[in-house]
N, CA, C and O of each residue as an XYZ file, in Angstrom:
476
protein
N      16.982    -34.486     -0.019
C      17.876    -33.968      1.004
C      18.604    -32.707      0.520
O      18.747    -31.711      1.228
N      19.090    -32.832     -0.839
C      19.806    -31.848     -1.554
C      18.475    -30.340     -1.390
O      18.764    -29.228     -0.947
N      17.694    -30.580     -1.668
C      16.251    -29.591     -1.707
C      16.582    -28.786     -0.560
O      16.978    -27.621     -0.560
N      16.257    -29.968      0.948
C      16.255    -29.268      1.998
C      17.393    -28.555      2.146
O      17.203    -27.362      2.382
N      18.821    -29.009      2.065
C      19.828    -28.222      2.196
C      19.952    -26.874      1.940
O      20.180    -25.971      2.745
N      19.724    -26.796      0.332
C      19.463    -25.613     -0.177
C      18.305    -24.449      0.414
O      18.585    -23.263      0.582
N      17.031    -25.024      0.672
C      15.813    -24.559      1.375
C      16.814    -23.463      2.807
O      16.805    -22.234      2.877
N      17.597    -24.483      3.802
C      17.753    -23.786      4.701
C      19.122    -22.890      4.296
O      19.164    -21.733      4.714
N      19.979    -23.282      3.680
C      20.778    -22.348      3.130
C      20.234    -20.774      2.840
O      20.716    -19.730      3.281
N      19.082    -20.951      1.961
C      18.331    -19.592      2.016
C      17.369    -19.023      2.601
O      16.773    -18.038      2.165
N      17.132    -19.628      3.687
C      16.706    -19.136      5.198
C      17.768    -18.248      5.401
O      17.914    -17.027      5.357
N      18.553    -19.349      5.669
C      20.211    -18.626      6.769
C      20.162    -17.058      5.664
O      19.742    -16.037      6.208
N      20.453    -17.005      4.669
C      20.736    -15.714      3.910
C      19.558    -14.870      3.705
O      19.749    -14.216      2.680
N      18.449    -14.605      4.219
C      17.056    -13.974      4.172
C      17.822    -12.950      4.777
O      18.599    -13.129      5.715
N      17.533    -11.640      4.100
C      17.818    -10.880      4.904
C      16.283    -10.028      5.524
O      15.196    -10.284      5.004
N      16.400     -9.135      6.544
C      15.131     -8.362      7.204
C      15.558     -6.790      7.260
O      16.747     -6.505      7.116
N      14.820     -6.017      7.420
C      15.072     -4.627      7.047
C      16.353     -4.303      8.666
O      17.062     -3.383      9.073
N      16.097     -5.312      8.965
C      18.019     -4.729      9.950
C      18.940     -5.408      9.687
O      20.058     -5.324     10.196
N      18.591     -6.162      8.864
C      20.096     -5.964      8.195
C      20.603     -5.353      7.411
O      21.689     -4.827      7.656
N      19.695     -5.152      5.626
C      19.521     -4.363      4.681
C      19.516     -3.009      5.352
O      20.573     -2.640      4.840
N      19.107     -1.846      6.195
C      18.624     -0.787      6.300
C      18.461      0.097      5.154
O      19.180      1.063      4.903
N      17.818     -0.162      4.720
C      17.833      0.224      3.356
C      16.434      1.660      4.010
O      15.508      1.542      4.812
N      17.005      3.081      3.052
C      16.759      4.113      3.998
C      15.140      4.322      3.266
O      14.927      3.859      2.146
N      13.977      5.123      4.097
C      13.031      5.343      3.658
C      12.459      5.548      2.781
O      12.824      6.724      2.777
N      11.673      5.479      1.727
C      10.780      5.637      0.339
C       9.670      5.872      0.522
O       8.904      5.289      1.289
N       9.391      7.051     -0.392
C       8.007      7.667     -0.471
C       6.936      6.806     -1.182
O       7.045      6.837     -2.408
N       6.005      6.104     -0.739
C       5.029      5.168     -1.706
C       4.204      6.080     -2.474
O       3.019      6.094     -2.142
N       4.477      6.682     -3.221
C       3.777      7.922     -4.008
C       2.739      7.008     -5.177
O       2.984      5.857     -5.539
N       1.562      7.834     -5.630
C       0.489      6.948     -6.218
C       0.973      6.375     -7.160
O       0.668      5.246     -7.544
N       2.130      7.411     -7.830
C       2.810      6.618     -9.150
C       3.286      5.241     -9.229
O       3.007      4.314     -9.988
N       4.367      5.404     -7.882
C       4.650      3.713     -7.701
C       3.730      3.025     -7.486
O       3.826      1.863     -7.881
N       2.852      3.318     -6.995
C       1.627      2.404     -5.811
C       1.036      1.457     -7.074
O       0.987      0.228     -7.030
N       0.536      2.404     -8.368
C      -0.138      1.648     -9.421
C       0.547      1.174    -10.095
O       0.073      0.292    -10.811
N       2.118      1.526    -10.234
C       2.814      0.596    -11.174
C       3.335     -0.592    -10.786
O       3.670     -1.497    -11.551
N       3.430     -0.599     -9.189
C       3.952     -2.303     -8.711
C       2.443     -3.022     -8.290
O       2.497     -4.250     -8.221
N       0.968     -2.336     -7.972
C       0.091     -3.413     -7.777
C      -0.922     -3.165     -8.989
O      -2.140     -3.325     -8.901
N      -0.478     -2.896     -9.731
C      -0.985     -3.182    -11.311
C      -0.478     -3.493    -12.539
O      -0.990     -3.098    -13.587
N       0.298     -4.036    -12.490
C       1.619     -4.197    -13.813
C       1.986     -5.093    -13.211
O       2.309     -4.964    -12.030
N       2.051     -6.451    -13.959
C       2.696     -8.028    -13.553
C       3.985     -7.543    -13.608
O       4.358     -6.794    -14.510
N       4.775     -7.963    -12.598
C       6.194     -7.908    -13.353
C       7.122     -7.408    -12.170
O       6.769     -7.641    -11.014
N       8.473     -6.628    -12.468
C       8.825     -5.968    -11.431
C       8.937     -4.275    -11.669
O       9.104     -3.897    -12.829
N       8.891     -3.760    -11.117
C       8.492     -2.417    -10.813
C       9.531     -1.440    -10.600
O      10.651     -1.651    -10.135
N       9.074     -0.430    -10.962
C       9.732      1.017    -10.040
C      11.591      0.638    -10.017
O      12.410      1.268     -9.347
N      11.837     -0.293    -10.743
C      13.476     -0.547    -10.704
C      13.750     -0.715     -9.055
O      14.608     -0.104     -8.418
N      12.922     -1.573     -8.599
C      13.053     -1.937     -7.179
C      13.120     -0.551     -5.994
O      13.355     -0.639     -4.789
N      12.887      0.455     -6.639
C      13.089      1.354     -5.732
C      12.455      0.941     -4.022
O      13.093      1.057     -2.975
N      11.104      0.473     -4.175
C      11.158     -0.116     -2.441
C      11.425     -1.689     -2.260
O      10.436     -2.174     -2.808
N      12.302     -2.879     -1.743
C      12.581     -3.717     -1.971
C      11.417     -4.235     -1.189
O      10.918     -3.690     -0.204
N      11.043     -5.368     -1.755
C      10.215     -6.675     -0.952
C       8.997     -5.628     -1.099
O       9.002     -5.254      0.074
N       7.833     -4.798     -1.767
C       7.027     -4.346     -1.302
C       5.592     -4.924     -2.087
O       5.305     -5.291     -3.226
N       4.792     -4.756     -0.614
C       3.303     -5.870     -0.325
C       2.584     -4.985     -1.068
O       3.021     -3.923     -0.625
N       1.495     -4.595     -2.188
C       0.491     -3.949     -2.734
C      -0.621     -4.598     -1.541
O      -0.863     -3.735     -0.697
N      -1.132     -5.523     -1.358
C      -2.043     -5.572     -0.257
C      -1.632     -5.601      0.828
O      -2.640     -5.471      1.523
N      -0.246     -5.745      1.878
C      -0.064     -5.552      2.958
C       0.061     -3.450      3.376
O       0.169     -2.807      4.420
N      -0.015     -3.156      2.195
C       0.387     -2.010      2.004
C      -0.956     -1.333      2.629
O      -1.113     -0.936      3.784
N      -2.042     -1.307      1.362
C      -3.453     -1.168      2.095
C      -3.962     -1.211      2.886
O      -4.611     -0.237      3.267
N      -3.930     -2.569      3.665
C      -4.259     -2.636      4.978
C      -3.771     -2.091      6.033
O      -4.414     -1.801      7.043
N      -2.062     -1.846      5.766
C      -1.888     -0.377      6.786
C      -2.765      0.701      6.738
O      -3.264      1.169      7.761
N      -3.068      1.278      5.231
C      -3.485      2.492      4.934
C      -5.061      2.545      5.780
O      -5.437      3.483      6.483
N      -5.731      1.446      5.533
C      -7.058      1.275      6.034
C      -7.132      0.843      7.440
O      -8.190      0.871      8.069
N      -5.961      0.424      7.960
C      -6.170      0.172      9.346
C      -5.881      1.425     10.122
O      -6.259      1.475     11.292
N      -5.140      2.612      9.496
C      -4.519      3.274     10.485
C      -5.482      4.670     10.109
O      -5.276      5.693     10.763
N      -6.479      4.662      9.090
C      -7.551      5.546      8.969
C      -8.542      5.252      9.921
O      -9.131      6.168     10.495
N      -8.942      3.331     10.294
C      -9.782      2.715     11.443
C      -9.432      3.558     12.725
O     -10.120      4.149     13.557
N      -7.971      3.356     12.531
C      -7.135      3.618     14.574
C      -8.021      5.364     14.119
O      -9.060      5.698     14.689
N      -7.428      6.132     13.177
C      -7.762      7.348     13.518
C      -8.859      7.948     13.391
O      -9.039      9.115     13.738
N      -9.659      7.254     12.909
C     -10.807      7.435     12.615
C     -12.020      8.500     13.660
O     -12.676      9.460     13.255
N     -11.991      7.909     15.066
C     -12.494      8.562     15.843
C     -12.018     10.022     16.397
O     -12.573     10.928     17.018
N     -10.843      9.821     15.915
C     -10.292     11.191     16.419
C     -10.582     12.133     15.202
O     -10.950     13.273     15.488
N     -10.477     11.842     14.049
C     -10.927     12.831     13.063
C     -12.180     13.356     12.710
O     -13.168     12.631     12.822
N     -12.308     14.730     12.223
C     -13.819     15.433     11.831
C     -13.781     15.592     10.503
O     -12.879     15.623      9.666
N     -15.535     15.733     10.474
C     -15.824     16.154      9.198
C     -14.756     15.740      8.027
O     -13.993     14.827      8.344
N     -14.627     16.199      6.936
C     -14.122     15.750      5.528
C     -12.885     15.309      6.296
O     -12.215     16.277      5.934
N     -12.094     14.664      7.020
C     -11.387     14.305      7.193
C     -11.707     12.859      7.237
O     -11.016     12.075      6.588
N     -12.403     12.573      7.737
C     -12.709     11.298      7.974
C     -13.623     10.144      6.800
O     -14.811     10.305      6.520
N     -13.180      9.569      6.518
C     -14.070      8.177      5.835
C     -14.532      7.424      6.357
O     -13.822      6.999      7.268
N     -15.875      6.753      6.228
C     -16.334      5.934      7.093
C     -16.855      5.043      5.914
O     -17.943      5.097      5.339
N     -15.603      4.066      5.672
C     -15.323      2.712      4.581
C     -15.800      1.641      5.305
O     -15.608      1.717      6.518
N     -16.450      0.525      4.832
C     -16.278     -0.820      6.157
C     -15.518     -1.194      6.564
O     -14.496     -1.284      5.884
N     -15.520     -1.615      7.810
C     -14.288     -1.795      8.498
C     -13.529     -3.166      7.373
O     -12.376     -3.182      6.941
N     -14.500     -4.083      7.163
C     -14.019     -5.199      6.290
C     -14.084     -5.678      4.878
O     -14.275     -6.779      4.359
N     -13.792     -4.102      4.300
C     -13.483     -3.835      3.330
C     -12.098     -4.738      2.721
O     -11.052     -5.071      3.278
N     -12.502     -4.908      1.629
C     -11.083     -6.027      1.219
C      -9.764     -4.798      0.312
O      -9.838     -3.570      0.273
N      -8.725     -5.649     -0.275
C      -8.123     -5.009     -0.948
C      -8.387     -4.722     -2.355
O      -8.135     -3.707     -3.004
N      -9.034     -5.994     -2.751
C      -9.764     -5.635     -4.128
C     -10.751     -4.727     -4.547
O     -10.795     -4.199     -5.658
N     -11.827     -4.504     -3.288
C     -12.706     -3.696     -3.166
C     -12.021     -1.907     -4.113
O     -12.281     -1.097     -5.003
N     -11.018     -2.269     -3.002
C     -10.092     -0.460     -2.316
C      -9.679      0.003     -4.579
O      -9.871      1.021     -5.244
N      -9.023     -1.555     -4.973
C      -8.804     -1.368     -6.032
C      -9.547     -0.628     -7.190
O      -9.138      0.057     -8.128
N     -10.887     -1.049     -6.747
C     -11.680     -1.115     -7.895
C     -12.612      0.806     -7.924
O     -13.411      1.412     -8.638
N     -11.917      1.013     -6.814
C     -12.231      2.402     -6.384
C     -11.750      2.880     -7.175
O     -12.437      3.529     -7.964
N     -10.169      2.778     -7.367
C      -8.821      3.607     -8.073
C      -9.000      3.377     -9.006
O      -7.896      3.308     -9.546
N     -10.238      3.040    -10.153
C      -9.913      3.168    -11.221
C     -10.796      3.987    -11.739
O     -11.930      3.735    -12.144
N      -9.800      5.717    -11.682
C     -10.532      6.726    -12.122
C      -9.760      7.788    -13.024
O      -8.799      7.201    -13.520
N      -9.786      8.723    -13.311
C      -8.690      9.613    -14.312
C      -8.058     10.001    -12.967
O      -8.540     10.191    -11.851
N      -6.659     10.059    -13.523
C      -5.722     10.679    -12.370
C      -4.659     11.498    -12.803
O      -3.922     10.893    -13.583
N      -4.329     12.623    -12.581
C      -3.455     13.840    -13.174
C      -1.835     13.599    -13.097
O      -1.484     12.519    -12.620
N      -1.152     14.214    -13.386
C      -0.155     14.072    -13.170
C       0.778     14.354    -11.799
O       1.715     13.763    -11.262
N      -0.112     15.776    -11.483
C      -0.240     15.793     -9.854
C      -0.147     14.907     -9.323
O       0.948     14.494     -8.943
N      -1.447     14.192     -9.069
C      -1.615     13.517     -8.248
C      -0.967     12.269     -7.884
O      -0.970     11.809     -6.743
N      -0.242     11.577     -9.204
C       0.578     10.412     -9.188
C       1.714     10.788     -8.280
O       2.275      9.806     -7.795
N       2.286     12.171     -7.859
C       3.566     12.383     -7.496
C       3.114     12.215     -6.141
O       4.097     12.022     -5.426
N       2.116     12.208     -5.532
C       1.500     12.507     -4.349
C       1.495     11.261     -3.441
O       1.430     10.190     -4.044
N       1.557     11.210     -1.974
C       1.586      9.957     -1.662
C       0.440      9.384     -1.969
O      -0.645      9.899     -2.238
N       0.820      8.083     -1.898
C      -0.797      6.850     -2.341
C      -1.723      6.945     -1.252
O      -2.924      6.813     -1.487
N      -1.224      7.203      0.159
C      -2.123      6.544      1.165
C      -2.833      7.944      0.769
O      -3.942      7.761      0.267
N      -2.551      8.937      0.850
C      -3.550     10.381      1.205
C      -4.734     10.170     -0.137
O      -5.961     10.236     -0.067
N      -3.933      9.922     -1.237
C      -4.895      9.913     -2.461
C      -6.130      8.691     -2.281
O      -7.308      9.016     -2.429
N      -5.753      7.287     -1.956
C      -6.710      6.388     -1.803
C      -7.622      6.531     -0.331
O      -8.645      5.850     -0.259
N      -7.258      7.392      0.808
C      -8.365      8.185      1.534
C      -9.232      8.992      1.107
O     -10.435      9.137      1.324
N      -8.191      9.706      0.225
C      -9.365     10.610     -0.049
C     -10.612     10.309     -1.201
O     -11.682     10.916     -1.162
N     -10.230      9.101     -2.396
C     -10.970      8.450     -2.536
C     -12.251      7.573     -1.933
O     -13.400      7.397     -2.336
N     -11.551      7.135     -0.846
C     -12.638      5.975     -0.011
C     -13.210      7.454      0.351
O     -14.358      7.602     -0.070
N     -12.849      8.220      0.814
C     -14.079      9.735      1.477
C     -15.257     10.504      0.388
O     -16.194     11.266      0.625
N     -14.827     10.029     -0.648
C     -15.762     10.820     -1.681
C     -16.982      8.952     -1.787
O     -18.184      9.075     -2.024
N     -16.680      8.248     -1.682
C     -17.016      6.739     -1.899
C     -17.511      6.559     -0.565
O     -18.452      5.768     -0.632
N     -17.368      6.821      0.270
C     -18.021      6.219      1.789
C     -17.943      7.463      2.799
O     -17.278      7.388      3.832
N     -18.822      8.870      2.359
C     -19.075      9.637      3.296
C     -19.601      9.354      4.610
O     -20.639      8.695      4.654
N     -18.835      9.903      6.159
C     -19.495      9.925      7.015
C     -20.746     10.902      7.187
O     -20.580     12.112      7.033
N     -21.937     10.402      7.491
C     -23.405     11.162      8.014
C     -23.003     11.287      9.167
O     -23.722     11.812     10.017
């Protein structure tokens, strides 16, 4: 009973990004590989609560949504049901110092585009 008490106690105190508003963060590649590759906690919490695979699947779903609208080298044509581990095993290539400062989503497109050219 004591369990459950506690259980909903920290329900009641969950907070959600309206309550926190905690203001926007750049997911730049640097962070991207140091919180979904390094056990542990990351980046000194700079983005709170953040998903390494819910993350991706934005990135890959919203290349899907745009997909048709984009040309030539813009576009990747990845499987649609491509996993997150897959996406991982892409990123493991030399990467500059540049490029870590850079956002993650543009860098791991443009990966999947050199990896899954559209014909």
């Amino acid at each position: 009973m004591v369990a459950l008490l506690a259980l909903g106690a920290a329900i009641a105190e969950a907070q959600t990004p309206l309550d926190t508003r905690y203001k926007r963060a750049s997911v730049t590649l640097d962070f991207f590989l140091e919180a979904c590759t390094v056990v542990g906690k990351t980046a000194h919490g700079k983005i709170p609560h953040f998903d390494c695979e819910s993350y991706l699947y934005g990135v890959l779903d919203a290349q899907l949504a745009a997909r048709g609208s984009l040309h030539g080298a813009a576009r990747a044509c990845f499987p649609e049901r491509i996993a997150p581990w897959e996406v991982y095993k892409e990123l493991d290539a030399p990467i500059t110092a540049a490029q870590r400062k850079q956002p993650a989503a543009d860098f791991i497109v443009s990966v999947l585009r050199k990896k899954y050219p559209c014909k």
